[in-house]
Rosetta silent file (secondary structure, phi, psi, omega in degrees, C-alpha in Angstrom):
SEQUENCE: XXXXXXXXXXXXXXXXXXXXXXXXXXXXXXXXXXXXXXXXXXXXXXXXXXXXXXXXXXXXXXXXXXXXXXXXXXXXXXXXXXXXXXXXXXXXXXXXXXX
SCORE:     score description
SCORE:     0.000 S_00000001
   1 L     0.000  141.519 -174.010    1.468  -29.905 -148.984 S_00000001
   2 L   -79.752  146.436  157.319    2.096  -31.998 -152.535 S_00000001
   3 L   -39.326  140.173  166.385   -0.441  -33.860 -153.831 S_00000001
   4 L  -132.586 -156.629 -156.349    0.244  -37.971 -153.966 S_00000001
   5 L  -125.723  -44.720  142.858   -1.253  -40.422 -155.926 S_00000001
   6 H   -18.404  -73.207 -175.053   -2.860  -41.862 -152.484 S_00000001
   7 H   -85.059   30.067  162.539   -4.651  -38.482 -152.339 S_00000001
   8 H   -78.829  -56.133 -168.117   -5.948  -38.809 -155.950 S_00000001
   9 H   -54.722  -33.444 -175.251   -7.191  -42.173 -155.382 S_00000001
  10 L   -76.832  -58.079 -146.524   -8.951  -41.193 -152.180 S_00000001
  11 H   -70.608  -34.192 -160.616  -10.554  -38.380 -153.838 S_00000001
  12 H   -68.505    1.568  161.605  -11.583  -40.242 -157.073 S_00000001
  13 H   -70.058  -11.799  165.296  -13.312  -42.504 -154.776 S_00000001
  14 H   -79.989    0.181 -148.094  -15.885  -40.175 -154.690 S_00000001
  15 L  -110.337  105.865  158.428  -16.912  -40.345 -158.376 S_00000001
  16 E   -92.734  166.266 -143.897  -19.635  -43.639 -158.827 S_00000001
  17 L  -110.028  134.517  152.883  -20.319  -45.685 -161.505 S_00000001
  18 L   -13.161  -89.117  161.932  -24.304  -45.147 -161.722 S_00000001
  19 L   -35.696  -85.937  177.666  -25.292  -48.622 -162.795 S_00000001
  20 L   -52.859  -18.832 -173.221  -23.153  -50.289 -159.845 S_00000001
  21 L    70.600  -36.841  155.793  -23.336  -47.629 -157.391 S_00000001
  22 L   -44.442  137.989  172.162  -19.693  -48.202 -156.971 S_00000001
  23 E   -76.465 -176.610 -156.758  -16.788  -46.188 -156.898 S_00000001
  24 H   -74.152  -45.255 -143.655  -14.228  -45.925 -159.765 S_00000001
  25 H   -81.090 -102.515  174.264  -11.405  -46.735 -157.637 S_00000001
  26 H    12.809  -82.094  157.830  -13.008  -50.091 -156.296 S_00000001
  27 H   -44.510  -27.035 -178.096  -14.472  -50.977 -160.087 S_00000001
  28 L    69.216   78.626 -164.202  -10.593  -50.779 -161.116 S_00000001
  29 L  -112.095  -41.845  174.442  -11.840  -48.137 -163.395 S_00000001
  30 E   -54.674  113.904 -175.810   -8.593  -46.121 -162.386 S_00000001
  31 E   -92.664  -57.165  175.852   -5.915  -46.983 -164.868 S_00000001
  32 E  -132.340  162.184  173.667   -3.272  -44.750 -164.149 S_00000001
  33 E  -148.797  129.565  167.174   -2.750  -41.067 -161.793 S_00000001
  34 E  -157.531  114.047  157.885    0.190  -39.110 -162.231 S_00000001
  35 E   -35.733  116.128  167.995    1.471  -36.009 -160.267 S_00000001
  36 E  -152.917   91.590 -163.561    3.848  -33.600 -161.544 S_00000001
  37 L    88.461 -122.982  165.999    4.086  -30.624 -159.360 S_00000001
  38 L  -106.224   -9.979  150.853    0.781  -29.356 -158.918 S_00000001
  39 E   -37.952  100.981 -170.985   -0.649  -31.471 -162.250 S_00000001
  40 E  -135.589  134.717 -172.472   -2.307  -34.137 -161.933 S_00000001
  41 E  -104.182   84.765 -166.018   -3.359  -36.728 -164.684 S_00000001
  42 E  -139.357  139.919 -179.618   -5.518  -39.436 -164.153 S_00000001
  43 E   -83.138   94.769  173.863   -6.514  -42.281 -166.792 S_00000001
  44 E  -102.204  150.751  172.222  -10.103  -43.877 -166.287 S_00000001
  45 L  -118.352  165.470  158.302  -11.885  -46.370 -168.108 S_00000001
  46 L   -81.887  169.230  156.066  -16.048  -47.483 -168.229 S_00000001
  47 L   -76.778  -63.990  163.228  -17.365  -50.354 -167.749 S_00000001
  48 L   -71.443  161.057  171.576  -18.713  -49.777 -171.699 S_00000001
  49 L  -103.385    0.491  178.682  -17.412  -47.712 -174.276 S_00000001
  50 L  -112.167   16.976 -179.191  -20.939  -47.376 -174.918 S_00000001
  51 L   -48.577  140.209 -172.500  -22.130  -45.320 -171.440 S_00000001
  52 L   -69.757  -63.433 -163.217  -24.813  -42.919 -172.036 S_00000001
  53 L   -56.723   10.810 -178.335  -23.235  -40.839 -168.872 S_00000001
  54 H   -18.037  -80.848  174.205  -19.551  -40.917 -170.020 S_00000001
  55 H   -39.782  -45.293 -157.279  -18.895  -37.123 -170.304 S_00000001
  56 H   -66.076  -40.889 -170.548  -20.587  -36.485 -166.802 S_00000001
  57 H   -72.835  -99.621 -158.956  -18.326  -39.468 -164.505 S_00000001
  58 H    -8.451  -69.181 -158.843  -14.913  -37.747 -167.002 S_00000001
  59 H   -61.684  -43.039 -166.354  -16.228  -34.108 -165.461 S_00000001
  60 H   -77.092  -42.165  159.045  -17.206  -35.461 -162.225 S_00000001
  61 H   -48.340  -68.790 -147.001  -13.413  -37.049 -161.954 S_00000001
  62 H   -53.358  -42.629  166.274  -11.959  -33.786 -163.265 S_00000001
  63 H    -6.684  -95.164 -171.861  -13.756  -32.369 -160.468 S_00000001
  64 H   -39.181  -45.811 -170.274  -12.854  -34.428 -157.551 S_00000001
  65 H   -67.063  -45.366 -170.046   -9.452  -33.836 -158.370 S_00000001
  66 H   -67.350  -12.137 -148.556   -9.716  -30.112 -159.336 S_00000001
  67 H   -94.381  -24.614  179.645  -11.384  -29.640 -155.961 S_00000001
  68 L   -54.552  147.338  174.138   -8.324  -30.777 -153.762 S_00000001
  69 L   -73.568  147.474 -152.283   -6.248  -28.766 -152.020 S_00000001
  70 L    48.277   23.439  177.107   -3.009  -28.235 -153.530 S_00000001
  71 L  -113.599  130.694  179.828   -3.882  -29.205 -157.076 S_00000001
  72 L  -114.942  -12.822  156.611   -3.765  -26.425 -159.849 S_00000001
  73 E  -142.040  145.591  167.580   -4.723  -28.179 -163.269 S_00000001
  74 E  -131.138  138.151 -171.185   -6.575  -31.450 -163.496 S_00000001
  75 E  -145.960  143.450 -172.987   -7.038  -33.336 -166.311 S_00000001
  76 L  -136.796  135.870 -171.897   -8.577  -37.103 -166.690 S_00000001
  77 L  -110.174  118.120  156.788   -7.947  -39.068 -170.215 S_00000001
  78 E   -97.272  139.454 -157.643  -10.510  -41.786 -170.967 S_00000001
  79 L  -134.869  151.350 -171.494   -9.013  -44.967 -172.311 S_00000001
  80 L  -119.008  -39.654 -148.892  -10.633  -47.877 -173.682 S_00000001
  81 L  -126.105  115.918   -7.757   -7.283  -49.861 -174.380 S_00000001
  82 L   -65.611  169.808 -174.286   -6.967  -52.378 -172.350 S_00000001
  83 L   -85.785  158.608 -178.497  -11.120  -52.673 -172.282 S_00000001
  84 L   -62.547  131.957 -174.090  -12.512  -52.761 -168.642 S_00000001
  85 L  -148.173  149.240  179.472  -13.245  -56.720 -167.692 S_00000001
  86 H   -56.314  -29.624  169.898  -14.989  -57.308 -164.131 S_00000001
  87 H   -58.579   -2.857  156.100  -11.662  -58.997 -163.311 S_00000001
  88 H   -58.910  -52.578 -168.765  -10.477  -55.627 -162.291 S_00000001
  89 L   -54.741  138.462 -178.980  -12.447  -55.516 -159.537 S_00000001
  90 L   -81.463  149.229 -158.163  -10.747  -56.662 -156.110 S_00000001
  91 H   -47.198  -59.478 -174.575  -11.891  -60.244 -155.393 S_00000001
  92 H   -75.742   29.809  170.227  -13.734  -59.279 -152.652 S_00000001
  93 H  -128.823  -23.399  158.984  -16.165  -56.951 -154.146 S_00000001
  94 H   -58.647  -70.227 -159.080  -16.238  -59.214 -157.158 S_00000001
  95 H   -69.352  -19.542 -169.669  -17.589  -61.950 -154.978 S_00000001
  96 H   -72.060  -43.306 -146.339  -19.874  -59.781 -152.809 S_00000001
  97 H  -100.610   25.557  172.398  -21.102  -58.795 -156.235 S_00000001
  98 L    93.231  -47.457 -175.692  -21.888  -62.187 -157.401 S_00000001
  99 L   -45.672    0.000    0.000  -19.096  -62.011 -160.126 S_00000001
């Protein structure tokens, strides 16, 4: 069965931000996911550009993704540009979170 961008999203929901305890997916950390075949590509941001644990959530994506069924290379690009602003975040976990 192909891959979708649904079941990226699902999986990368597994991957939390440390600090927040949230997942990426929530955080609107997930910029872009893209499918092609059995390829899948997905663009995350931090909340800082200055995370100690960067590398580890990047690996910890590549993971989730690599780990799925029907996926044969996974690769996740961290982006900076645009920077990460709490207004990502869907209102209601912004407001839950004070924000």
């Amino acid at each position: 069965m192909a891959v979708t961008e649904k079941d990226v999203r699902s999986a990368l929901k597994t991957v939390k931000d440390p600090e927040l305890g949230l997942d990426l997916v929530v955080l609107g950390l997930v910029y872009d996911i893209q499918v092609e075949g059995d390829d899948v590509k997905a663009i995350i941001s931090l909340t800082t550009p200055l995370c100690p644990v960067a590398g580890q959530i990047v690996e910890d994506c590549r993971q989730a993704i690599a780990n799925m069924d029907g996926v044969g290379k996974a690769e996740v690009e961290l982006t900076f540009d645009p920077p990460w602003t709490p207004e990502r975040i869907s209102p209601l976990i912004r407001s839950s979170l004070g924000l």
